[in-house]
Each structure stands twice: as structure tokens, then as C-alpha cells.
KETORMAR-108496 format. One record per residue (C-alpha): residue in three letters; x, y, z. Coordinates in pm, 1 decimal, m for minus. Layout:
<pts>
{ala {X Y Z}} ...
</pts>
This chain:
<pts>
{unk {42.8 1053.7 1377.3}} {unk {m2.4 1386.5 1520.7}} {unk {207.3 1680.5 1509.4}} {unk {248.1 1808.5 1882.9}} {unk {277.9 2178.2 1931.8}} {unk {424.5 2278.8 2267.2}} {unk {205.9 2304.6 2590.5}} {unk {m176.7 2326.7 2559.0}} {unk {m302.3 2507.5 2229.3}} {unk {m569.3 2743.8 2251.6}} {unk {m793.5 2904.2 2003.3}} {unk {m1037.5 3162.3 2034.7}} {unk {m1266.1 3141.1 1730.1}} {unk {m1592.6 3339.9 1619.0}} {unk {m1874.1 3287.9 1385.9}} {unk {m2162.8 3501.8 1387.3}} {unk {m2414.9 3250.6 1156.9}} {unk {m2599.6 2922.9 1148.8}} {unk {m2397.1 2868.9 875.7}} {unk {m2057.6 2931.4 1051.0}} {unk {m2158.1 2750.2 1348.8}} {unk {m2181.5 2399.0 1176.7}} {unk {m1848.4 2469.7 937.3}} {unk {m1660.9 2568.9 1310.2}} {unk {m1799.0 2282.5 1500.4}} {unk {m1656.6 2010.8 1177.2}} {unk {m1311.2 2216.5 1215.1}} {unk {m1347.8 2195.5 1611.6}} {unk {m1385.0 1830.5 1575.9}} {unk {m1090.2 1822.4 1364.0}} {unk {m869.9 2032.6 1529.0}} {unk {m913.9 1811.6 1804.2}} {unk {m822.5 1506.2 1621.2}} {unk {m471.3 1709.7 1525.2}} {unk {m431.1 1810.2 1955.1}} {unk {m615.2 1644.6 2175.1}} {unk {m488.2 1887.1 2426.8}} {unk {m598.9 2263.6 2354.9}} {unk {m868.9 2446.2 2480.0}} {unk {m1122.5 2641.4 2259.6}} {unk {m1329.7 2978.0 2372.7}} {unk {m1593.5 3044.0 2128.5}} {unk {m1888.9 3292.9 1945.6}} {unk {m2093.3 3005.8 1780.3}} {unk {m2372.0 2789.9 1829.1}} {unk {m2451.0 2528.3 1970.5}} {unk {m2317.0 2268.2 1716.5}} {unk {m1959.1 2430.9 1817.4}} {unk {m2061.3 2405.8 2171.9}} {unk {m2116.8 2043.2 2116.0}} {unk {m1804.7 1992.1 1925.0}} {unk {m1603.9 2083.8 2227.5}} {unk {m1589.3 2459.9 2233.9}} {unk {m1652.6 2691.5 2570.9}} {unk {m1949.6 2887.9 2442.3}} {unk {m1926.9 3276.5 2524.0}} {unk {m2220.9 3439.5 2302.6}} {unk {m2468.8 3280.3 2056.3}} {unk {m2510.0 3384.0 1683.3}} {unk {m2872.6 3424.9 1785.3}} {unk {m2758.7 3734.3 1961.6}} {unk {m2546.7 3885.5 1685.7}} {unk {m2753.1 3823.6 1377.5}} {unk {m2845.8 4163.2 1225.1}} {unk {m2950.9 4166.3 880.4}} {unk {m3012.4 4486.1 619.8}} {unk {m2883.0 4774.6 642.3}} {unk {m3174.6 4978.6 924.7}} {unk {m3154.3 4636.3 1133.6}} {unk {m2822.1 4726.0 1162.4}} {unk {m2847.8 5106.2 1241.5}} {unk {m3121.3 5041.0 1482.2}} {unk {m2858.3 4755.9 1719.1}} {unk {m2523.0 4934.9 1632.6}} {unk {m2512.2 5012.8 2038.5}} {unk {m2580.4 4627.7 2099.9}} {unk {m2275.2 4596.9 1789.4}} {unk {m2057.0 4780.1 1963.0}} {unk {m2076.4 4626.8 2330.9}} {unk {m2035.9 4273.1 2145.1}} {unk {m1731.0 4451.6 2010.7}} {unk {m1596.8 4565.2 2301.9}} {unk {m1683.5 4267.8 2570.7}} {unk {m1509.9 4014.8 2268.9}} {unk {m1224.5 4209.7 2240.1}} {unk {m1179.5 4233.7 2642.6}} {unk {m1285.8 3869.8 2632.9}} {unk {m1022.5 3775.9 2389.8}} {unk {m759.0 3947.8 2624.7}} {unk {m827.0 3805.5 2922.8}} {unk {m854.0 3440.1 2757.3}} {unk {m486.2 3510.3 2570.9}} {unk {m517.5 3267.5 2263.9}} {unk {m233.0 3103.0 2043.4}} {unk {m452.1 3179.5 1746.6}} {unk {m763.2 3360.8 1678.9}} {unk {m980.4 3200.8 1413.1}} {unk {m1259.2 3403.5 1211.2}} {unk {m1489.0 3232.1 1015.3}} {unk {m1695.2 3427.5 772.3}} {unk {m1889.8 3686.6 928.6}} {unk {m1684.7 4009.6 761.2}} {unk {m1900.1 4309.3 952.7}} {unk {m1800.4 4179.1 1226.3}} {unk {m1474.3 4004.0 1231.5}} {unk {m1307.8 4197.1 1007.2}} {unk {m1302.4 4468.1 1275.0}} {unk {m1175.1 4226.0 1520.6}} {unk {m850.3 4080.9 1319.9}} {unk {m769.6 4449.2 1275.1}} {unk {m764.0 4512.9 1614.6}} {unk {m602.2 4107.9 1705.1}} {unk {m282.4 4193.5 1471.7}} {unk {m225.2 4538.5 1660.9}} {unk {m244.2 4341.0 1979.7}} {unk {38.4 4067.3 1813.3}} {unk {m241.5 3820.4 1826.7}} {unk {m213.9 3546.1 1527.7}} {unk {m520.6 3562.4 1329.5}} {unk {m672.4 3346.9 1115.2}} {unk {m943.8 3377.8 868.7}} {unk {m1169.3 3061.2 765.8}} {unk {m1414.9 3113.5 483.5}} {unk {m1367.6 3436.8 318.7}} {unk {m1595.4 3763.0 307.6}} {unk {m1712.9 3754.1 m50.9}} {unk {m1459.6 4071.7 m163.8}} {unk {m1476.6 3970.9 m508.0}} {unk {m1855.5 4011.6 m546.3}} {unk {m1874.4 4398.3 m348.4}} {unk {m1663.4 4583.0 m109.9}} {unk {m1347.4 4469.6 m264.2}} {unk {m1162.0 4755.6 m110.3}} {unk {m1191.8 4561.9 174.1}} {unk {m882.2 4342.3 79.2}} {unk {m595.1 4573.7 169.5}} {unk {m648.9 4598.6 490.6}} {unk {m723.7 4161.7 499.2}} {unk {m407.4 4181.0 354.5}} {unk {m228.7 4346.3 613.1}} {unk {m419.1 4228.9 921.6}} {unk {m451.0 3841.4 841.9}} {unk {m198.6 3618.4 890.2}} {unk {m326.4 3306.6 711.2}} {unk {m651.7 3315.8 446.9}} {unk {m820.2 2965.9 422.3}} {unk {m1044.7 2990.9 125.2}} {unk {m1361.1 2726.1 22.6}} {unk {m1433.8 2822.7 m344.9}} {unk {m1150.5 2724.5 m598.7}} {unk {m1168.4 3111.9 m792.4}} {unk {m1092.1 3279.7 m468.8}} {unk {m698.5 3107.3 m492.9}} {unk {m647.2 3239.6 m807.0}} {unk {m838.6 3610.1 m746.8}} {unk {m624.0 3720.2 m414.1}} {unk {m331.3 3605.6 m606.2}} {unk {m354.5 3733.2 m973.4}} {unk {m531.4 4041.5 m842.9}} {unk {m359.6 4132.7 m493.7}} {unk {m48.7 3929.5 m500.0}} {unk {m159.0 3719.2 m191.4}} {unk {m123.5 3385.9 m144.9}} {unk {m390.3 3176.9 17.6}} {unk {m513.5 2847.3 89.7}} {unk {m792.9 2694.7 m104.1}} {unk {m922.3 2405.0 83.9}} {unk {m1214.2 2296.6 m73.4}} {unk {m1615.1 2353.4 40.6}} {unk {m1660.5 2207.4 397.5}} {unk {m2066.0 2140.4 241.1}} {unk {m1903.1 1851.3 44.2}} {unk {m1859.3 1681.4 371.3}} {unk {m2186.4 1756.8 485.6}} {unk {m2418.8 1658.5 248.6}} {unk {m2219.6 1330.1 191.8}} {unk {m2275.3 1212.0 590.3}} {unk {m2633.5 1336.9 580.4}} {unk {m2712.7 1111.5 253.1}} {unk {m2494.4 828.1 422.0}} {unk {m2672.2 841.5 785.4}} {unk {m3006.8 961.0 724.5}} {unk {m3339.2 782.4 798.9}} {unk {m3581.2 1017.0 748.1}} {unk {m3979.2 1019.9 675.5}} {unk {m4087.6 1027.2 352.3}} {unk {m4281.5 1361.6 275.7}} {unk {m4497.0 1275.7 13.1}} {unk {m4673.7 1023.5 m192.0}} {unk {m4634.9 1223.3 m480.6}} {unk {m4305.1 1329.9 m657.0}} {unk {m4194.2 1609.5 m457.8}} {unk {m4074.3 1955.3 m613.2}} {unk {m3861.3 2164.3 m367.1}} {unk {m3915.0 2524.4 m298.8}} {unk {m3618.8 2717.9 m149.3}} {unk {m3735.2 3117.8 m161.6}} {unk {m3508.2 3268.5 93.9}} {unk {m3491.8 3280.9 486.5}} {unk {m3604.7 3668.8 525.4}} {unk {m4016.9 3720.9 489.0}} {unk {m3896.2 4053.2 249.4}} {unk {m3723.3 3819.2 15.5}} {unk {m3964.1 3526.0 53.5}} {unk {m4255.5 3783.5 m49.6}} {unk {m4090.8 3862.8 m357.8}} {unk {m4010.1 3493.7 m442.6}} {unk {m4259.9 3249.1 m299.6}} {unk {m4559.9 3384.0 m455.2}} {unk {m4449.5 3343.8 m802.8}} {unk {m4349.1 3008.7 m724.7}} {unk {m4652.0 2869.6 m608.0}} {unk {m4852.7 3016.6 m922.9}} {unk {m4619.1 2764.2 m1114.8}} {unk {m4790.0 2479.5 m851.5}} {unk {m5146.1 2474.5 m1035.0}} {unk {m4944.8 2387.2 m1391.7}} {unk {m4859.5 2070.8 m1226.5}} {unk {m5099.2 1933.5 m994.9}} {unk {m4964.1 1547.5 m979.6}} {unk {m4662.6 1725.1 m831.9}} {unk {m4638.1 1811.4 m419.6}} {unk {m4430.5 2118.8 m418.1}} {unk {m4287.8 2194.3 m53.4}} {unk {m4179.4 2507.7 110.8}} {unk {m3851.3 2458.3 300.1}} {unk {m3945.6 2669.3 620.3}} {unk {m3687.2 2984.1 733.9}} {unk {m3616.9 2908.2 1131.4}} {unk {m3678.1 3265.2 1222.1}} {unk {m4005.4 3313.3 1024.3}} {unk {m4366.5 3216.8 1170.1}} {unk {m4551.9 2903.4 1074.4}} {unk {m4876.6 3134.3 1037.6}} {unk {m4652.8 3340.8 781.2}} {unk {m4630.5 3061.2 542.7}} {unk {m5009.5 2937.1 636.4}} {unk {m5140.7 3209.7 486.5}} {unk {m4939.0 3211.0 176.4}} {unk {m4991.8 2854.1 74.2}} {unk {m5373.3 2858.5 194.5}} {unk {m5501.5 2824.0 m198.9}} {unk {m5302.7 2608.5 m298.0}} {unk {m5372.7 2212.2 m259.7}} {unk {m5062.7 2098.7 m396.7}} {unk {m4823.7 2308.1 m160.9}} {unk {m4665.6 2215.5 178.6}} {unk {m4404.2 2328.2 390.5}} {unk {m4154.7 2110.9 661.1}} {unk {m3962.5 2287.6 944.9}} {unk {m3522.2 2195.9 972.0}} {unk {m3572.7 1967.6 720.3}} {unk {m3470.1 2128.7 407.6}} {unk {m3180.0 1827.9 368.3}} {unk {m3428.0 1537.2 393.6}} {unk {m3651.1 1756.6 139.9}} {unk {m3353.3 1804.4 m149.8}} {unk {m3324.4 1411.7 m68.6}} {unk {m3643.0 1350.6 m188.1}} {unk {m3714.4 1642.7 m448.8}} {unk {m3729.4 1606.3 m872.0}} {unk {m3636.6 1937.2 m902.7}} {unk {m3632.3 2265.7 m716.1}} {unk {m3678.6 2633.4 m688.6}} {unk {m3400.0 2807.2 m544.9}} {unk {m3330.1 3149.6 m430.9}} {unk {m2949.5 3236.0 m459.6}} {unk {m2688.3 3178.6 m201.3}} {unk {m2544.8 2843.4 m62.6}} {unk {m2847.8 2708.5 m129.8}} {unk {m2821.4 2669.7 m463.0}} {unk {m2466.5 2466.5 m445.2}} {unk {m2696.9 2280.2 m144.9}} {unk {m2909.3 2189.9 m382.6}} {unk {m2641.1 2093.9 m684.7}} {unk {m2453.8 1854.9 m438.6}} {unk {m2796.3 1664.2 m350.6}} {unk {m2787.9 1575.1 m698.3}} {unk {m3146.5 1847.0 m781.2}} {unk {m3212.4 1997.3 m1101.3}} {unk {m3248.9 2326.5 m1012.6}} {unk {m3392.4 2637.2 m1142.3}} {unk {m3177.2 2995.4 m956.9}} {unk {m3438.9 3281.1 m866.3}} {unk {m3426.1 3623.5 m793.3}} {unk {m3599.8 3959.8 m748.6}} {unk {m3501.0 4167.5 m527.8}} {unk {m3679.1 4556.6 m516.2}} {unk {m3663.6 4784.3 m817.0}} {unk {m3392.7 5028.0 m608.8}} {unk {m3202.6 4763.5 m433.1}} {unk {m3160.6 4563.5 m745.3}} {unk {m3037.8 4904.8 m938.5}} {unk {m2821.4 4958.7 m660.3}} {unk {m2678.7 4625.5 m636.2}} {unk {m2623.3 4583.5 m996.4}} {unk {m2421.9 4879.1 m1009.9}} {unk {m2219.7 4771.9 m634.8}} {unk {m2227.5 4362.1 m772.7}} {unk {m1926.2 4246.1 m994.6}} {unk {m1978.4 3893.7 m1076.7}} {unk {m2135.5 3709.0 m1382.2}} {unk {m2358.4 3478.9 m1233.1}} {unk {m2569.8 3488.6 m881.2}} {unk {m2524.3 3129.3 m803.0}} {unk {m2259.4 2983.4 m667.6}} {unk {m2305.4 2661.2 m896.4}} {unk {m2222.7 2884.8 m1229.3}} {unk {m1972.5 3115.6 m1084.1}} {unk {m1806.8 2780.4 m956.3}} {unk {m1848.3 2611.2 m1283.0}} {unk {m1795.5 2913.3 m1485.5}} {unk {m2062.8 2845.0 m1703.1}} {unk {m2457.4 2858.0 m1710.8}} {unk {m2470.9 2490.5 m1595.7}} {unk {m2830.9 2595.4 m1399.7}} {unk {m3079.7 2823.2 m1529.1}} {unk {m3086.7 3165.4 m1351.9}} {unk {m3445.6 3366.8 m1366.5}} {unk {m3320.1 3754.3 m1230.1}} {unk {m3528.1 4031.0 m1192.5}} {unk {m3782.2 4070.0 m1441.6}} {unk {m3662.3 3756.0 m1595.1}} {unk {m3881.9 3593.0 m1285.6}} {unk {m4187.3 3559.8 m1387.7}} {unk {m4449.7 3237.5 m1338.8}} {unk {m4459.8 3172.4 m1741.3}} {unk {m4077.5 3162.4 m1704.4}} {unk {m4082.4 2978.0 m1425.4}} {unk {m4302.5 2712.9 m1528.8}} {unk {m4106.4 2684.6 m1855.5}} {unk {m3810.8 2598.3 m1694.8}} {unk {m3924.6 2353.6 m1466.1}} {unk {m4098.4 2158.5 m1760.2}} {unk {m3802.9 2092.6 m1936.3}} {unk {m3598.5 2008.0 m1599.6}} {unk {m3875.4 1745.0 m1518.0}} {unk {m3928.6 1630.5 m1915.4}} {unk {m3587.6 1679.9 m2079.5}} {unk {m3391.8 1392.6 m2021.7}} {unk {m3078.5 1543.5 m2190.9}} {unk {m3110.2 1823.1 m2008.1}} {unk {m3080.5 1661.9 m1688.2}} {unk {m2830.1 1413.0 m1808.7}} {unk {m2578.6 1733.6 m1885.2}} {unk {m2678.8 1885.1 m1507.5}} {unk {m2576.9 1542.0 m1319.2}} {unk {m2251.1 1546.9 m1540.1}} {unk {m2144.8 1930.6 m1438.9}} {unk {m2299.1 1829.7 m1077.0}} {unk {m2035.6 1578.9 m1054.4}} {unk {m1764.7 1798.2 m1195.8}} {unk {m1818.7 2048.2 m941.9}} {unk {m1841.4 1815.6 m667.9}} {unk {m1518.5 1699.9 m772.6}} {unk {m1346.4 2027.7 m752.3}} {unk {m1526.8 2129.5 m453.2}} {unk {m1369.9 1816.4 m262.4}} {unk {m968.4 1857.0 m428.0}} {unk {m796.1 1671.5 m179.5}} {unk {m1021.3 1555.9 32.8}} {unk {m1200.0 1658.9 348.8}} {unk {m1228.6 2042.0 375.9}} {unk {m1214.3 2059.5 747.3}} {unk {m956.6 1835.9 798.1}} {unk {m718.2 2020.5 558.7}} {unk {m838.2 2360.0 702.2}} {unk {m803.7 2210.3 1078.4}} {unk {m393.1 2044.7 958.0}} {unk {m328.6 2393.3 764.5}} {unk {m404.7 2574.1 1091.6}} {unk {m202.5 2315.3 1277.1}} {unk {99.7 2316.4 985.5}} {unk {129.7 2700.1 1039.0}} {unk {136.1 2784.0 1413.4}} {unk {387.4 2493.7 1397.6}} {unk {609.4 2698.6 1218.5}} {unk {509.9 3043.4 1315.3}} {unk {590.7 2913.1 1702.1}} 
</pts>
């Protein structure tokens, strides 16, 4: 039975990446379920559009990357800035919801809360890995945290006395209605090894060549390239070109870890993509000398993927630095692909962190009735 909040509802809600844009369309749709009634204004994609949210801008238009991508558009920044928060005014929401996307909205619930506009923040900037002076101001300018990663409950609370929600990772529910609806083609004859090196050509130059030197050491293997949508096909053509055993598919990186042995993963979400498909996996990294000095020194966590930091424990192998090397590389997938205790122990911690990931069920829906629970009260 729904809960029925007075008049119409409406939400303004912004997320500035691919990413964002399918976690906001899954709490759109489940908003919805909670009130049928309200209205939604959105910065998205079009997977919120489709959901049921009035598109303003999409991500396409804010995605700036790296730090001189970022000096060279901060004009364009600031006019997003200022037409959103205009926007936002004129369009008078209950509730403003952020999801992810700290540069940006950040700024934004700063400026909602001195306006007495609610604001809510979905997904949290990752404070506890860098910029964790960041979290006073959060503090004071967020009215309700949502979090998706079980140590973030306990780190605003044991370290800044604040009290958030942990709701459990929204990719749970994703990856478990791709595997149950699916139909896809399959992509190769032979056992298929995934290859996952990033989604920027500076990071896939650094990681995608060693990889595919580790492609001749097993030639009964296809080892595919899980295209970035923003890089060129020709980019990737010219990589691969000597090697007979390496593909690449375009937006199909799911129906790839569906069908993969094992895989080659760069961090970020795709490694805990890659854990809840069920893949052994082997984390890599290298980033440049200086940037890697730099971010060792800025970086305070003990792991880079999100599988270990989760787990809090080496459960997957991580290669960093000048710890990525082809010898390494090839090393490690040999024993993911021969070691049957070895993969035996990864499908057990695989299924402990799914577990955890998916306390209480569906992440949306708990993130979509939290929302609804607390403007009840706070109206």
C-alpha cells in the first residue's frame, strides 16, 4: 500500500554520468511505484527520460574528465551552473535529489540548502578515498545521505558522527535482470577471455597493450576488448591489428562478462561488474609515473577495487603500477583458468559480497521508500 504525501510530489534530480543515468532511471521507476502522482525535472540521460523524467540537459553535455578538460570548459561549467540553479527555481521542487556526480552537485546542494530547498544525496562522492575535507560541508548542506557500499555507514559515522543510510548497490539489481532477460549472440566459438582496460584512450594505452601481449600465451583462447562508447572503432583497429586471437564488441560489455572464463579489468565499477557476473578476475592498473606519485600520496584506501575494499580482503588479484607487467599478467590468468581451488574460493567470496551488496533487498526500492519515508516526515 502506498504512503500518500500531500498534493503532487515533485523532484528535481541530477546526474551528470552514464552511470548515474541508469541508477536514477531504476529509482525514477520506483519512486513512481511509491506516488504515482509527482512530477520529475531532470539532468540525466535518456534511460531517466524513459523512466518518466522531463529531460532538461544530457550527461553528454556535462561530461568533463581530467583535470585541463576541465580548465579548458569551466565557462561551459559555469553556465550549466547557473541555468540549473535558475532552472531549479523556477521549477520549485519538494526535494532535490543528487546522485553521484560530486564536482558538480556538490556545488549545487550548497547553494539548494541556502535557498531552504530539501536536498538529497544518492550515491556518495568517494570522500573516503581523496578530498575527504569535502565532508563538512556534506554534512551541513545535505539533508539525507543514501549510501551503496556497506563501509561508507560505518565511515561517516565512526569518523564524522553522521548518520546515513546504507542501501545496498543498485548493480545487484542490474546484473540479476540482465542474466534473467537476456538473449544475446554468442561471441565466440572459443572460450572467451574478457578485456576491460578503461573507457579513456590515455588509460586504455597504458593498459590494453600489455594485455594483449598476454593473448599469444594462449591462443585456443578469444580474448575480447569491451569497446569505450566515446572512443573510435579505428582506435582499437589499430591496436588489435597483430593479434589473431583478439576482438572487440560495441555496448555489449554485459553479454561479454556473460560469456567470459576470466577477465582483465581496469579498476572502478567494473571490477564489482565483473565479480557479480560470477568472472574470475584479474584488477589492473598503471597510471603515469607523476600521476601515480601524486595519487598515491592524495589516495587513502588499501585496495583499488571495489571487490577487496568491499570484502576487505585480497579476494581478486590486483597488478598496480609496476606490478603490471605481461609475465605478471599471464601468470595470473593461468592459475585463474587452471586452479580449480582458486576459483572455487573466488565464487565463494563472489557470493558473500553479493550477499552484502543486496542486505535487504532491492537497492532502488529502499533508496526510492527512504526518500518517500523522509519527506513524509520532514512535511
Amino acid at each position: 500500500m502506498k504512503n500518500e504525501l500531500p498534493g503532487s510530489m515533485r523532484y528535481y534530480i541530477i546526474a551528470g554520468e552514464a552511470s548515474g543515468d541508469l541508477h536514477g532511471s531504476n529509482l525514477i521507476k520506483e519512486l513512481k511505484k511509491e506516488d504515482d502522482s509527482l512530477s520529475i525535472r531532470c539532468w540525466g540521460g535518456d534511460k531517466m527520460q524513459e523512466a518518466g523524467g522531463e529531460l532538461v540537459k544530457h550527461y553528454r553535455e556535462l561530461a568533463f574528465m581530467g583535470f585541463s578538460e576541465v580548465l579548458m570548459n569551466l565557462r561551459t561549467i559555469f553556465r550549466n551552473l547557473a541555468f540549473c540553479k535558475e532552472d531549479i527555481l523556477l521549477y520549485k521542487p519538494d526535494a532535490l535529489i543528487l546522485i553521484d556526480y560530486p564536482g558538480f552537485n556538490l556545488r549545487i546542494a550548497k547553494w539548494a540548502k541556502e535557498q531552504g530547498i530539501k536536498v538529497i544525496f544518492y550515491i556518495s562522492p568517494q570522500v573516503w578515498a581523496w578530498k575527504e575535507n569535502r565532508v563538512k560541508s556534506m554534512k551541513q548542506c545535505i539533508d539525507k545521505m543514501i549510501v551503496i557500499l556497506p563501509f561508507e555507514k560505518e565511515y561517516f559515522k565512526n569518523r564524522w558522527n553522521w548518520e546515513v543510510e546504507y542501501v545496498g548497490h543498485p548493480l545487484v539489481e542490474v546484473i540479476e535482470n540482465y542474466i534473467a532477460n537476456t538473449n544475446e549472440e554468442v561471441i565466440s566459438d572459443k572460450p572467451v577471455i574478457a578485456l576491460l582496460p578503461g573507457s579513456r584512450k590515455q588509460e586504455i594505452l597504458k593498459k590494453l597493450p600489455v594485455m594483449l601481449e598476454v593473448s599469444k600465451s594462449f591462443p585456443t583462447y578469444q580474448f575480447v576488448v569491451a569497446k569505450a562508447p566515446g572512443v573510435d572503432e579505428q582506435f582499437y583497429d589499430e591496436l588489435i591489428t597483430k593479434y589473431p586471437n583478439v576482438s572487440y564488441v560495441s555496448n555489449k560489455t554485459y553479454n561479454l562478462l556473460l560469456q567470459a572464463k576470466a577477465a582483465l579489468v581496469t579498476s572502478g565499477t567494473a571490477t564489482l561488474e565483473t565479480a557479480l557476473f560470477g568472472v574470475p578476475e584479474v584488477v589492473c592498473y598503471k597510471g603515469s609515473y607523476l600521476s601515480y606519485q601524486i595519487g598515491k600520496r592524495l589516495v587513502n584506501v588499501k585496495y583499488i577495487s571495489l571487490v577487496n575494499l568491499i570484502m576487505d580482503k585480497p579476494v581478486v588479484k590486483e597488478l598496480i603500477q609496476d606490478e603490471f607487467t605481461a609475465d605478471a599478467l599471464k601468470k595470473e590468468l593461468q592459475e585463474l583458468l587452471t586452479n580449480d581451488q582458486r576459483r572455487l574460493q573466488l565464487q565463494e567470496d563472489y557470493t558473500a559480497l553479493k550477499k552484502i551488496l543486496s542486505e535487504g533487498g532491492n537497492a532502488s526500492h529502499k533508496a526510492a521508500l527512504s526518500i518517500h519515508q523522509f519527506l513524509s516526515g520532514a512535511i
